[in-house]
Biotite code that builds the C-alpha atoms (Angstrom):
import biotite.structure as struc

atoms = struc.array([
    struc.Atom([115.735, 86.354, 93.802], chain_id="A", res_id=1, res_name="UNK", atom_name="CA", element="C"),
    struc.Atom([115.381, 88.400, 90.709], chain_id="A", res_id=2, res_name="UNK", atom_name="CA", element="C"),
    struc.Atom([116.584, 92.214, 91.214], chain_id="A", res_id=3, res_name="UNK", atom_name="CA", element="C"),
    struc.Atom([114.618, 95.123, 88.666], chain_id="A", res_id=4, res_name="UNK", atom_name="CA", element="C"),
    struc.Atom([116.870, 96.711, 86.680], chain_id="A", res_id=5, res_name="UNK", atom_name="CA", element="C"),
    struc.Atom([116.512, 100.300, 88.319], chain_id="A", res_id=6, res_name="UNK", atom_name="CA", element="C"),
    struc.Atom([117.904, 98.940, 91.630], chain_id="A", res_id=7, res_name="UNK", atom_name="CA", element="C"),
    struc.Atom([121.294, 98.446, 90.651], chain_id="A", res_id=8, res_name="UNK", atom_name="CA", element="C"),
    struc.Atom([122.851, 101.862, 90.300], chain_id="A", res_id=9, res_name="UNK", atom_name="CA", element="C"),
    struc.Atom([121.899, 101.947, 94.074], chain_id="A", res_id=10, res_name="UNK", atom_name="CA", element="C"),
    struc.Atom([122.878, 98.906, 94.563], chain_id="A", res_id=11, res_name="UNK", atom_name="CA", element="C"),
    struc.Atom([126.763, 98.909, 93.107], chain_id="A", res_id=12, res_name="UNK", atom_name="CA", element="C"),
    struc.Atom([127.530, 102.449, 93.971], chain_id="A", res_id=13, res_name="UNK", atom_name="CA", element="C"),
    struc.Atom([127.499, 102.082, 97.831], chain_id="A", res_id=14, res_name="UNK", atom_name="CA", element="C"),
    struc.Atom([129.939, 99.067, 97.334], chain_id="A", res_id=15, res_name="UNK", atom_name="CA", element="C"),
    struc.Atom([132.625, 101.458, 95.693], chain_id="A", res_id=16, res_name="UNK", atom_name="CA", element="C"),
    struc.Atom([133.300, 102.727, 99.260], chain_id="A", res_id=17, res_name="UNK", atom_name="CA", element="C"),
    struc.Atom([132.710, 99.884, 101.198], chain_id="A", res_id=18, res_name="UNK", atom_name="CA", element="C"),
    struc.Atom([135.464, 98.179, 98.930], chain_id="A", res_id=19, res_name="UNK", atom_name="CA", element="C"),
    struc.Atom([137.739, 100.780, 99.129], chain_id="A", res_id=20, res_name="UNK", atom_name="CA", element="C"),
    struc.Atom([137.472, 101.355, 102.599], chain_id="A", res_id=21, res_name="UNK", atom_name="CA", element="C"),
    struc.Atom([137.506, 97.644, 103.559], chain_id="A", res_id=22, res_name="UNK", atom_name="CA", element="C"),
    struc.Atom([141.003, 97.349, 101.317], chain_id="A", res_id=23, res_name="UNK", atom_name="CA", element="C"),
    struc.Atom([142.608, 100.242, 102.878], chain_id="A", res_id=24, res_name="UNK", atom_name="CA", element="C"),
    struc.Atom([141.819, 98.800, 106.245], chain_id="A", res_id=25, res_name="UNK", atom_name="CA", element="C"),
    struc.Atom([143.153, 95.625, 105.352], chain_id="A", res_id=26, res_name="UNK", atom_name="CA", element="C"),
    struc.Atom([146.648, 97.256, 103.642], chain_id="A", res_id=27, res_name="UNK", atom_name="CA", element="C"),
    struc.Atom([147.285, 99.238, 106.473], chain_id="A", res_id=28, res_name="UNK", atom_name="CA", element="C"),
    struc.Atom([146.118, 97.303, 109.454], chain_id="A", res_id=29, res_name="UNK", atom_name="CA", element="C"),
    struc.Atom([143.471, 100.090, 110.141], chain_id="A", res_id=30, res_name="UNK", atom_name="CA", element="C"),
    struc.Atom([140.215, 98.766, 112.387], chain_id="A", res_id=31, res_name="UNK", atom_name="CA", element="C"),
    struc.Atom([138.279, 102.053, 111.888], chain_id="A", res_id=32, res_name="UNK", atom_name="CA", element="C"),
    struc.Atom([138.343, 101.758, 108.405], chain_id="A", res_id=33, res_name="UNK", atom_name="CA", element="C"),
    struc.Atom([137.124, 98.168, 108.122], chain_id="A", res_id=34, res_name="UNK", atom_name="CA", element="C"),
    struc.Atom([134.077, 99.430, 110.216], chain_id="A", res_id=35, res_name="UNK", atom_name="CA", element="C"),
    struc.Atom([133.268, 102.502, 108.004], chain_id="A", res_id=36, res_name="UNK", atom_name="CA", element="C"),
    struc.Atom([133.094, 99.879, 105.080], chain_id="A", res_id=37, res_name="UNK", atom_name="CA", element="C"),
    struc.Atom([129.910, 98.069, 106.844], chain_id="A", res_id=38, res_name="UNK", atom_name="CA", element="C"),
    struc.Atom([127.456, 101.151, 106.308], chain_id="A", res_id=39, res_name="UNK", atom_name="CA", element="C"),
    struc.Atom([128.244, 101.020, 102.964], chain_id="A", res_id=40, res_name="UNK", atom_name="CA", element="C"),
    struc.Atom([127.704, 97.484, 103.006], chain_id="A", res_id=41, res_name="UNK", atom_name="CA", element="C"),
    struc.Atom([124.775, 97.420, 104.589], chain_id="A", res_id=42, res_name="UNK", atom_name="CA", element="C"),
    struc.Atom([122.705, 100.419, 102.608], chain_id="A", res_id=43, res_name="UNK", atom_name="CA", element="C"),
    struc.Atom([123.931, 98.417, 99.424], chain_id="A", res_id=44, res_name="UNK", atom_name="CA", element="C"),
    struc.Atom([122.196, 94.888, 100.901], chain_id="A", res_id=45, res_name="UNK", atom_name="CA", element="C"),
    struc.Atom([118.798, 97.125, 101.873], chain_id="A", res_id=46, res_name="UNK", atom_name="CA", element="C"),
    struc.Atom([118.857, 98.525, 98.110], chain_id="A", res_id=47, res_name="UNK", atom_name="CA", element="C"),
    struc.Atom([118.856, 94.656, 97.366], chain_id="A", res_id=48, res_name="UNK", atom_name="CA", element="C"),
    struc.Atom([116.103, 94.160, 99.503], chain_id="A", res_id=49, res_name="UNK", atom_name="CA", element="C"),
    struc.Atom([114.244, 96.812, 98.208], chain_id="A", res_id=50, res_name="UNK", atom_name="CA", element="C"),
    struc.Atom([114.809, 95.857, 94.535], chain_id="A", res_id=51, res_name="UNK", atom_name="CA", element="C"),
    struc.Atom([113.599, 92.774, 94.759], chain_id="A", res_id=52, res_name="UNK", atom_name="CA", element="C"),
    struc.Atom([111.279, 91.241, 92.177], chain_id="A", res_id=53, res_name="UNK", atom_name="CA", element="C"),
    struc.Atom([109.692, 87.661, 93.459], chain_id="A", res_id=54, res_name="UNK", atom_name="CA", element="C"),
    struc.Atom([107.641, 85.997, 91.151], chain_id="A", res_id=55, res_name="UNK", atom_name="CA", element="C"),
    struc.Atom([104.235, 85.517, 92.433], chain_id="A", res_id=56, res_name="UNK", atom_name="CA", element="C"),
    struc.Atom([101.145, 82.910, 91.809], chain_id="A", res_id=57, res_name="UNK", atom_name="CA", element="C"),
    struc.Atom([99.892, 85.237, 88.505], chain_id="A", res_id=58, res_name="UNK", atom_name="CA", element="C"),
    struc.Atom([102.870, 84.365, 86.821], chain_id="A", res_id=59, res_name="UNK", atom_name="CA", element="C"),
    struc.Atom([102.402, 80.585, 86.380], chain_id="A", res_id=60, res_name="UNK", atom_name="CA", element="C"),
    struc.Atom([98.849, 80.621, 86.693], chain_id="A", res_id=61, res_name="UNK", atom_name="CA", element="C"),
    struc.Atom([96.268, 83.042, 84.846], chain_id="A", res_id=62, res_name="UNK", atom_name="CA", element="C"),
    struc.Atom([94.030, 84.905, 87.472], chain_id="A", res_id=63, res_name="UNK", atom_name="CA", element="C"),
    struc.Atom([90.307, 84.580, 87.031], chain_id="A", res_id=64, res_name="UNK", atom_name="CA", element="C"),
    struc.Atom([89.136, 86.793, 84.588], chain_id="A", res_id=65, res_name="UNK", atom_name="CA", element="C"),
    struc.Atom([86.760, 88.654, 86.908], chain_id="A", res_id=66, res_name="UNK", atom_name="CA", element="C"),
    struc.Atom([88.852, 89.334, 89.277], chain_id="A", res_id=67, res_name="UNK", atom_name="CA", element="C"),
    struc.Atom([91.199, 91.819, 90.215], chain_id="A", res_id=68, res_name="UNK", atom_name="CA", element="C"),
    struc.Atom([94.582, 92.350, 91.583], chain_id="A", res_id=69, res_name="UNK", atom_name="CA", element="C"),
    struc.Atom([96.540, 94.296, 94.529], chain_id="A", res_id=70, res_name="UNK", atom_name="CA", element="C"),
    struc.Atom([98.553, 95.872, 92.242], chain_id="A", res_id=71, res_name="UNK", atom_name="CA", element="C"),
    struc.Atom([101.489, 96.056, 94.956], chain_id="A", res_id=72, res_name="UNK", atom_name="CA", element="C"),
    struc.Atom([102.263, 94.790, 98.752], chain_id="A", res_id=73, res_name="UNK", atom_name="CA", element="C"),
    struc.Atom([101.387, 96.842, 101.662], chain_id="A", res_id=74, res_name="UNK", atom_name="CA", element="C"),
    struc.Atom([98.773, 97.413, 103.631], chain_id="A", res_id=75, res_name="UNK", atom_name="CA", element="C"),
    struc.Atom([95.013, 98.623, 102.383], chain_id="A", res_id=76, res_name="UNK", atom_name="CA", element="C"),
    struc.Atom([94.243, 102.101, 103.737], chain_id="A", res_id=77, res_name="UNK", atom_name="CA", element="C"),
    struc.Atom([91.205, 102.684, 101.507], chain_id="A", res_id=78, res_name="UNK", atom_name="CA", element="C"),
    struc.Atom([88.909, 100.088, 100.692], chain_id="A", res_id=79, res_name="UNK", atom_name="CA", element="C"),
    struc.Atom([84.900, 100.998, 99.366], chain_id="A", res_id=80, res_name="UNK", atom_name="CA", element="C"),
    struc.Atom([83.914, 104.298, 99.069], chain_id="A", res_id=81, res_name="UNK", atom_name="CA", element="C"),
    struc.Atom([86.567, 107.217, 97.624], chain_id="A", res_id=82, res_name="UNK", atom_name="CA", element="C"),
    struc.Atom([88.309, 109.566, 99.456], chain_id="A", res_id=83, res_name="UNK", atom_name="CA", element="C"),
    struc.Atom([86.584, 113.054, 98.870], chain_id="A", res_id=84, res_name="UNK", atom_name="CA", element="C"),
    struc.Atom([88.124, 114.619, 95.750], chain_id="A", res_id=85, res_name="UNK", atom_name="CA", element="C"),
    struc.Atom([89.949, 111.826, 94.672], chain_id="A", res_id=86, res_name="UNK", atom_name="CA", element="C"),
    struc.Atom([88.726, 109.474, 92.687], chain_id="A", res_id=87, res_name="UNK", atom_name="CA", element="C"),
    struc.Atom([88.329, 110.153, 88.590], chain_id="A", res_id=88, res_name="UNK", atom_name="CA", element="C"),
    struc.Atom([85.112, 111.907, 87.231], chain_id="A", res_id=89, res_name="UNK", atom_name="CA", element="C"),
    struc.Atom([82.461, 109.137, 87.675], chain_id="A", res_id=90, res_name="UNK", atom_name="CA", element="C"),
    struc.Atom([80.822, 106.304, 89.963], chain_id="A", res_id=91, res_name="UNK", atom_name="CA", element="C"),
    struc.Atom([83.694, 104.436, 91.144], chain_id="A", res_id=92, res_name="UNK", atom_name="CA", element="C"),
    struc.Atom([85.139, 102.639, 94.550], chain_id="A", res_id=93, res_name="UNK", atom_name="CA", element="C"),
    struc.Atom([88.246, 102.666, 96.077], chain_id="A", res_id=94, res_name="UNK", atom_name="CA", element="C"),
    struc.Atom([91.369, 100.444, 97.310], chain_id="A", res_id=95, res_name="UNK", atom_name="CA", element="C"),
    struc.Atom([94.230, 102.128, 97.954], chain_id="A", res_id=96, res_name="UNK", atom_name="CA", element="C"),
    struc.Atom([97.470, 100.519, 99.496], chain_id="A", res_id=97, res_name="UNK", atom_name="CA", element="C"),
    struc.Atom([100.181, 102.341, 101.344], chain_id="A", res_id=98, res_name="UNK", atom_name="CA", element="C"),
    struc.Atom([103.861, 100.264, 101.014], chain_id="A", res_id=99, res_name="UNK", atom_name="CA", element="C"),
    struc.Atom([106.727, 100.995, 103.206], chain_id="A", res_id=100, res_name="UNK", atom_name="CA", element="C"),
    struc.Atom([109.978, 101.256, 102.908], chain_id="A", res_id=101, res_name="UNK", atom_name="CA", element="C"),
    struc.Atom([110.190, 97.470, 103.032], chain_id="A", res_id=102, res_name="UNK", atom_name="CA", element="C"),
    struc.Atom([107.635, 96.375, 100.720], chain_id="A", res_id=103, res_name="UNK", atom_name="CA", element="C"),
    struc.Atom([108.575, 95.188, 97.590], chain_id="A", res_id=104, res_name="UNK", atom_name="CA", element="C"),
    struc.Atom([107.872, 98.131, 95.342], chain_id="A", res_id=105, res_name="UNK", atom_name="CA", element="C"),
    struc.Atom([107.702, 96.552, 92.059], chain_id="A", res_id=106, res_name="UNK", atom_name="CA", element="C"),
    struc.Atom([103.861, 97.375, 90.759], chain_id="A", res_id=107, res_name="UNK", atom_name="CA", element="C"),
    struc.Atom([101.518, 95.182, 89.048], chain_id="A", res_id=108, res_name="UNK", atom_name="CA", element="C"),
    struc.Atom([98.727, 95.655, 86.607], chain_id="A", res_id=109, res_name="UNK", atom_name="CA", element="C"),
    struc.Atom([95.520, 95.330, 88.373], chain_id="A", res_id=110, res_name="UNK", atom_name="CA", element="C"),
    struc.Atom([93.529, 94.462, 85.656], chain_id="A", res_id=111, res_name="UNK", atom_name="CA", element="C"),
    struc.Atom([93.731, 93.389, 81.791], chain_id="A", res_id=112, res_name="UNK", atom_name="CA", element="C"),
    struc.Atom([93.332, 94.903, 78.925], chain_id="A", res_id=113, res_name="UNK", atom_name="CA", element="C"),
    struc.Atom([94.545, 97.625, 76.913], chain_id="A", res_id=114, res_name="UNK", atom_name="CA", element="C"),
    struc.Atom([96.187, 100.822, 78.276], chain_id="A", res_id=115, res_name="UNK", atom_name="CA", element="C"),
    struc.Atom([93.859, 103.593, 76.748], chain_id="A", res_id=116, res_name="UNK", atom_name="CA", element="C"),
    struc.Atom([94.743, 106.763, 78.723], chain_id="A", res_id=117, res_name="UNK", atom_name="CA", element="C"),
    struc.Atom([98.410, 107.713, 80.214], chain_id="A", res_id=118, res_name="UNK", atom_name="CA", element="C"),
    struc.Atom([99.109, 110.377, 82.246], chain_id="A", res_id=119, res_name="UNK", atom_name="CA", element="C"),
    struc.Atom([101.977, 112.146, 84.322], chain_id="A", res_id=120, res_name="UNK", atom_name="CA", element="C"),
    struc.Atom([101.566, 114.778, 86.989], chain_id="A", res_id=121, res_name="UNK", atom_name="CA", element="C"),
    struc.Atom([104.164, 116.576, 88.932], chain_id="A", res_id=122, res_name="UNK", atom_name="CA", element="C"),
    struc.Atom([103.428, 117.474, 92.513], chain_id="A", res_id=123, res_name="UNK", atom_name="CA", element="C"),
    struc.Atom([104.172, 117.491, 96.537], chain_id="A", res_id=124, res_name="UNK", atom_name="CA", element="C"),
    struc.Atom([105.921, 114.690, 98.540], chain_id="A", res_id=125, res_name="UNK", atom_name="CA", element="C"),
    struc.Atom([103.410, 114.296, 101.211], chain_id="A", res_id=126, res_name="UNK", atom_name="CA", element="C"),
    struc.Atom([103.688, 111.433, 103.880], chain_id="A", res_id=127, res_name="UNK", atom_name="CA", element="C"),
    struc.Atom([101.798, 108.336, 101.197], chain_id="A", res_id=128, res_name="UNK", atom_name="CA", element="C"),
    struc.Atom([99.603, 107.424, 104.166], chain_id="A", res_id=129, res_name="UNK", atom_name="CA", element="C"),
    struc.Atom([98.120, 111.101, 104.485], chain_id="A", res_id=130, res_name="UNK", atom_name="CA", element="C"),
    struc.Atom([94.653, 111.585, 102.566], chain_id="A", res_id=131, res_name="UNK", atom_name="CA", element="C"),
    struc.Atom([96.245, 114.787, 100.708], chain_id="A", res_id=132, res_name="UNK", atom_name="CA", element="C"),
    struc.Atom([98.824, 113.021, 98.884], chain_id="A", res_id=133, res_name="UNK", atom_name="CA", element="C"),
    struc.Atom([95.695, 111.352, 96.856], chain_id="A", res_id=134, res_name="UNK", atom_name="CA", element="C"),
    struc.Atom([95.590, 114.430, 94.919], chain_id="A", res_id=135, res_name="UNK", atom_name="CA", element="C"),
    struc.Atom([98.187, 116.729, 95.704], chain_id="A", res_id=136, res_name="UNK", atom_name="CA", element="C"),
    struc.Atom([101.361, 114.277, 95.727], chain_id="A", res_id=137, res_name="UNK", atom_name="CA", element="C"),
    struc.Atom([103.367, 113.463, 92.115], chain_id="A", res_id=138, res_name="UNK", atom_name="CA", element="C"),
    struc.Atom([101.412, 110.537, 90.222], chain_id="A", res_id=139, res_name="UNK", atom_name="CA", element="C"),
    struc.Atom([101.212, 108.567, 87.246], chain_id="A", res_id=140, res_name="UNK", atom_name="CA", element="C"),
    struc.Atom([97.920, 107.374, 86.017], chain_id="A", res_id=141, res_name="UNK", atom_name="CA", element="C"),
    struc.Atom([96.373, 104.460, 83.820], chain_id="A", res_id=142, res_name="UNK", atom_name="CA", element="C"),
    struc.Atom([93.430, 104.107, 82.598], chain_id="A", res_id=143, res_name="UNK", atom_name="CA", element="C"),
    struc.Atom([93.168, 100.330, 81.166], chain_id="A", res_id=144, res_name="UNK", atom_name="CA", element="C"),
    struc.Atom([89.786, 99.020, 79.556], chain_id="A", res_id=145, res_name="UNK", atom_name="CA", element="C"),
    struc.Atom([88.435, 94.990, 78.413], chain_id="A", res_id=146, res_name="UNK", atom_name="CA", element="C"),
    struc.Atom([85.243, 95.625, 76.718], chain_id="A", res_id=147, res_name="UNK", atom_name="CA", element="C"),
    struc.Atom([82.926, 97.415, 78.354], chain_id="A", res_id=148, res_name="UNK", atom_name="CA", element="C"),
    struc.Atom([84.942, 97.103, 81.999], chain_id="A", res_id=149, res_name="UNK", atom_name="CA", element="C"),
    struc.Atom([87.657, 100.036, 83.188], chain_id="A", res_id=150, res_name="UNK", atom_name="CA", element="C"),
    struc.Atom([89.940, 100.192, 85.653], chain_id="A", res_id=151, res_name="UNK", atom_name="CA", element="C"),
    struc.Atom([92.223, 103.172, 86.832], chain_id="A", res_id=152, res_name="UNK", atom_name="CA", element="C"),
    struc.Atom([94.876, 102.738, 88.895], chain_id="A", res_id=153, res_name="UNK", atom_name="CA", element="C"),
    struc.Atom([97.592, 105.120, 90.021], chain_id="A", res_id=154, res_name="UNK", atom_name="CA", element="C"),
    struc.Atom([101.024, 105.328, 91.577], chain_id="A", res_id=155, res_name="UNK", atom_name="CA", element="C"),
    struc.Atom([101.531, 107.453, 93.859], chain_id="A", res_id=156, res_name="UNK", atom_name="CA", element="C"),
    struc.Atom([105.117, 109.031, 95.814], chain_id="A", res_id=157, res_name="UNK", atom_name="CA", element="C"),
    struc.Atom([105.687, 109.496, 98.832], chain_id="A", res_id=158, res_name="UNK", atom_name="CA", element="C"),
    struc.Atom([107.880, 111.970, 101.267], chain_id="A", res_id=159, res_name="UNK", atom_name="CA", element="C"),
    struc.Atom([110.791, 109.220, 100.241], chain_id="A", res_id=160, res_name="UNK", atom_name="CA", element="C"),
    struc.Atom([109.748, 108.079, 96.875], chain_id="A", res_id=161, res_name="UNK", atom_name="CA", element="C"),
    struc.Atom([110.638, 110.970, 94.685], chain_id="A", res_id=162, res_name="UNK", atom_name="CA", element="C"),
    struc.Atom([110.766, 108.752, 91.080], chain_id="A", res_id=163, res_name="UNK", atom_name="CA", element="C"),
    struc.Atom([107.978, 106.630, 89.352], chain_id="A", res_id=164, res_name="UNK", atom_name="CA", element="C"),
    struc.Atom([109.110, 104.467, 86.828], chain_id="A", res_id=165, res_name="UNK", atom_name="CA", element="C"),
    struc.Atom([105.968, 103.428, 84.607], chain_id="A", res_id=166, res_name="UNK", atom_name="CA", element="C"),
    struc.Atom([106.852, 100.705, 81.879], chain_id="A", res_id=167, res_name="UNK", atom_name="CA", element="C"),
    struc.Atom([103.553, 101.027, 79.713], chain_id="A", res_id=168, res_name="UNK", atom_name="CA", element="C"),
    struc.Atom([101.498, 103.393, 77.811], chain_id="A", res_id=169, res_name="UNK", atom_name="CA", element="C"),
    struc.Atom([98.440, 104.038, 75.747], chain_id="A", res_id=170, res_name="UNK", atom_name="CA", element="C"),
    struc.Atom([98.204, 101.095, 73.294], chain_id="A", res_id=171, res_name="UNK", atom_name="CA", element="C"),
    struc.Atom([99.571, 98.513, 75.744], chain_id="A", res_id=172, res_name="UNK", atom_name="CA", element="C"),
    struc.Atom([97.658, 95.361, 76.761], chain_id="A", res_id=173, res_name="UNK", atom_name="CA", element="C"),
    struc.Atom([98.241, 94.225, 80.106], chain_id="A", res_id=174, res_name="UNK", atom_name="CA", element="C"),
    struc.Atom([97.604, 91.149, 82.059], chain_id="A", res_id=175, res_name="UNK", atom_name="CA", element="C"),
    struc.Atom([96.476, 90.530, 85.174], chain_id="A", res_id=176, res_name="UNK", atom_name="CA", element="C"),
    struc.Atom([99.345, 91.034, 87.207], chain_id="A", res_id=177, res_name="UNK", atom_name="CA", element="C"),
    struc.Atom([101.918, 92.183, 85.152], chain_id="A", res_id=178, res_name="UNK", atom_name="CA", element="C"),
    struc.Atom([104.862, 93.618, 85.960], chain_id="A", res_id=179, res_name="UNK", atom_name="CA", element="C"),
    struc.Atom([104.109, 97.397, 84.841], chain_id="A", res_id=180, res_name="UNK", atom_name="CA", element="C"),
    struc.Atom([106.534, 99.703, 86.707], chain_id="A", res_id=181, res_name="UNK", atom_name="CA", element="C"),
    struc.Atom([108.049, 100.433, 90.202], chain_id="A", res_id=182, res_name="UNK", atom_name="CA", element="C"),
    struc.Atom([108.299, 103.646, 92.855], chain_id="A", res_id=183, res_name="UNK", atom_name="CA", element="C"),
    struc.Atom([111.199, 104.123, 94.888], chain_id="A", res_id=184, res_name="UNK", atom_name="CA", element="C"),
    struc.Atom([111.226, 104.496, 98.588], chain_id="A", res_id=185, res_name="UNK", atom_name="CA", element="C"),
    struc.Atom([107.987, 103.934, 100.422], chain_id="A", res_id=186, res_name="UNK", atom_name="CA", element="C"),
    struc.Atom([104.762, 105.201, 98.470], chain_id="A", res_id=187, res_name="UNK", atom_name="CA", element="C"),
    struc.Atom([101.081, 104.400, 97.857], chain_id="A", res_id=188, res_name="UNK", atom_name="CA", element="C"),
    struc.Atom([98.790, 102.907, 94.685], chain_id="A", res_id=189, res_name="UNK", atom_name="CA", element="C"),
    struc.Atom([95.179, 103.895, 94.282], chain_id="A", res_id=190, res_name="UNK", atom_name="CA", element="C"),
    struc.Atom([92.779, 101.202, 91.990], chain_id="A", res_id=191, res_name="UNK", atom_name="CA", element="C"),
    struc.Atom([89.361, 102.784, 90.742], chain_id="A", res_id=192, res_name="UNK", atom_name="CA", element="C"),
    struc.Atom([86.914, 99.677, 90.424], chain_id="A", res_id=193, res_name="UNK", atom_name="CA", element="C"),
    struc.Atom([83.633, 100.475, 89.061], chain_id="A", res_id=194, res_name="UNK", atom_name="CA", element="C"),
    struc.Atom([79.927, 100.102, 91.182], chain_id="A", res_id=195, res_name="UNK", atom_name="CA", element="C"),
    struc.Atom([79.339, 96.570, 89.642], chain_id="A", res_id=196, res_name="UNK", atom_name="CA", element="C"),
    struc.Atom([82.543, 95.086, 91.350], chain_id="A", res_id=197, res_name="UNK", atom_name="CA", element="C"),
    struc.Atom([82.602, 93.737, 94.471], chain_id="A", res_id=198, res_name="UNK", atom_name="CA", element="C"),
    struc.Atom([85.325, 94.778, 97.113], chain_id="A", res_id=199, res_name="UNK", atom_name="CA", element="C"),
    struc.Atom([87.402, 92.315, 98.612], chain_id="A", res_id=200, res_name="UNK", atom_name="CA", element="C"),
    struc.Atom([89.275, 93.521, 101.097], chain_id="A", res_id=201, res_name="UNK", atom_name="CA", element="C"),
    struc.Atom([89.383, 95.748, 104.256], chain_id="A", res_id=202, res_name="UNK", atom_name="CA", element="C"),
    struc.Atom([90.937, 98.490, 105.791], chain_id="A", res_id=203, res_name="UNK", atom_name="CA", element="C"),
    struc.Atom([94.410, 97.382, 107.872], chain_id="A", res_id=204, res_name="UNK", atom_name="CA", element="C"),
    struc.Atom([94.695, 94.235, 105.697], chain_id="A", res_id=205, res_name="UNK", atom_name="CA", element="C"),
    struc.Atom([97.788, 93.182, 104.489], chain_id="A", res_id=206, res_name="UNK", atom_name="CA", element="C"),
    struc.Atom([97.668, 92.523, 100.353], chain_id="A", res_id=207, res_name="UNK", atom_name="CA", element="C"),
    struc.Atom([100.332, 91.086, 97.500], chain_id="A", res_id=208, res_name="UNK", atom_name="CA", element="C"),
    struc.Atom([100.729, 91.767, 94.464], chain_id="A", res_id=209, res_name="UNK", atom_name="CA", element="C"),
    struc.Atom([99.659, 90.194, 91.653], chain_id="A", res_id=210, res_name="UNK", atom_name="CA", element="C"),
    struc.Atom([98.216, 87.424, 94.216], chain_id="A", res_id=211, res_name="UNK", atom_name="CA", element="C"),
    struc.Atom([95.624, 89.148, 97.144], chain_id="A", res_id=212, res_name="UNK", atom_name="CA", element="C"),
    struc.Atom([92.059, 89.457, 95.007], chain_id="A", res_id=213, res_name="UNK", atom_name="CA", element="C"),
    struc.Atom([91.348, 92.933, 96.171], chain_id="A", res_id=214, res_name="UNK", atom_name="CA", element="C"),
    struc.Atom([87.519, 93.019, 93.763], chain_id="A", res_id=215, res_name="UNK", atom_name="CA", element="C"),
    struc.Atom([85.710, 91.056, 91.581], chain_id="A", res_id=216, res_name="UNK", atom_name="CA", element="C"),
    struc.Atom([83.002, 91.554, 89.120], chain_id="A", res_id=217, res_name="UNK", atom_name="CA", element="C"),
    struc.Atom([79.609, 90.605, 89.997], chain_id="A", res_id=218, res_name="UNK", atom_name="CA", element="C"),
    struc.Atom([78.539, 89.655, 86.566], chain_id="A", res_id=219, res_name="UNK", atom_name="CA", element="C"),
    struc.Atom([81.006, 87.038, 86.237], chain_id="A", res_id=220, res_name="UNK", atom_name="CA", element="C"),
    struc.Atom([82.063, 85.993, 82.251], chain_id="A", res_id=221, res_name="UNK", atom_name="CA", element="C"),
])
């Protein structure tokens, strides 16, 4: 199982005390200390967990070029018609997907094309599940365009996701389910699809990234 890059700082450091602790237990002949080793242990084998990067279908077989992408696992809390003041200026519907704290949190590019607006905004730490942290929670957002189609697709923290890591910018192409970032601890991502796609999916569904077809364009290429 491949591990992103960002995960091992958390990953290593808790096993500095679990080693320690776990060696001093064993020179001395000290129980309790053995024990106070396995938290250590056990936060650093979650961090593994919750680095993890499994390849999925989209990278060994091209997606359809119509259709588009969870762009990470978790459930679908949003799917049709936007939330009230949150989607971009324009006609568009909404999927959003909340992931928990044991989702894998690496994102995916919804769409392809080329990334042709970037942008950063600082902000609150609501719960990701709560309709406010649409707009009022810290965000990073892509616009990414093919032609004459657009996508927009955010990520979005949570209360426990306090870092977005975003490996693209303006200038970028992207395909179909590539590997584009990663938020850490439990958070949400918001796609923008425009009127002439077709929504895929339903509220309380469970969705992959880079695999789950969350909408597809009606006038297929």
């Amino acid at each position: 199982m491949r591990i992103d890059r960002a995960g091992w700082p958390f990953i290593t450091g808790p096993l500095a005390p679990a080693a320690v602790l776990a060696a001093a237990g064993r020179a001395g002949g000290r129980r309790g200390l053995r024990l106070a080793a396995w938290p250590f242990a056990v936060l650093s084998a979650y961090m593994a967990l919750f680095f993890r990067d499994p390849d999925r279908r989209c990278d060994v077989e091209a997606p359809a070029p119509d259709d588009v992408l969870s762009p990470a696992d978790g459930v679908v809390m949003v799917a049709g018609e936007p939330q009230e003041g949150v989607a971009p200026e324009g006609d568009w519907q909404q999927v959003s997907v909340f992931l928990s704290v044991v989702d894998v949190h690496v994102n995916r590019s919804p769409y392809h094309g080329e990334v042709v607006e970037s942008s950063y905004r600082k902000g609150s730490f609501l719960a990701a599940y709560r309709k406010e942290s649409a707009h009022r929670n810290e965000r990073s957002e892509l616009w990414l365009r093919d032609g004459d189609r657009t996508v927009v697709f955010r990520q979005i923290v949570g209360v426990l996701a306090r870092r977005i890591v975003t490996r693209t910018g303006v200038g970028r192409r992207l395909a179909t389910g590539e590997r584009m970032g990663l938020m850490k601890f439990g958070s949400r991502m918001d796609v923008f699809v425009p009127r002439d796609c077709t929504v895929l999916v339903q509220v309380g569904q469970r969705v992959r990234g880079g695999e789950t077809v969350i909408a597809r364009w009606s006038d297929a290429r």
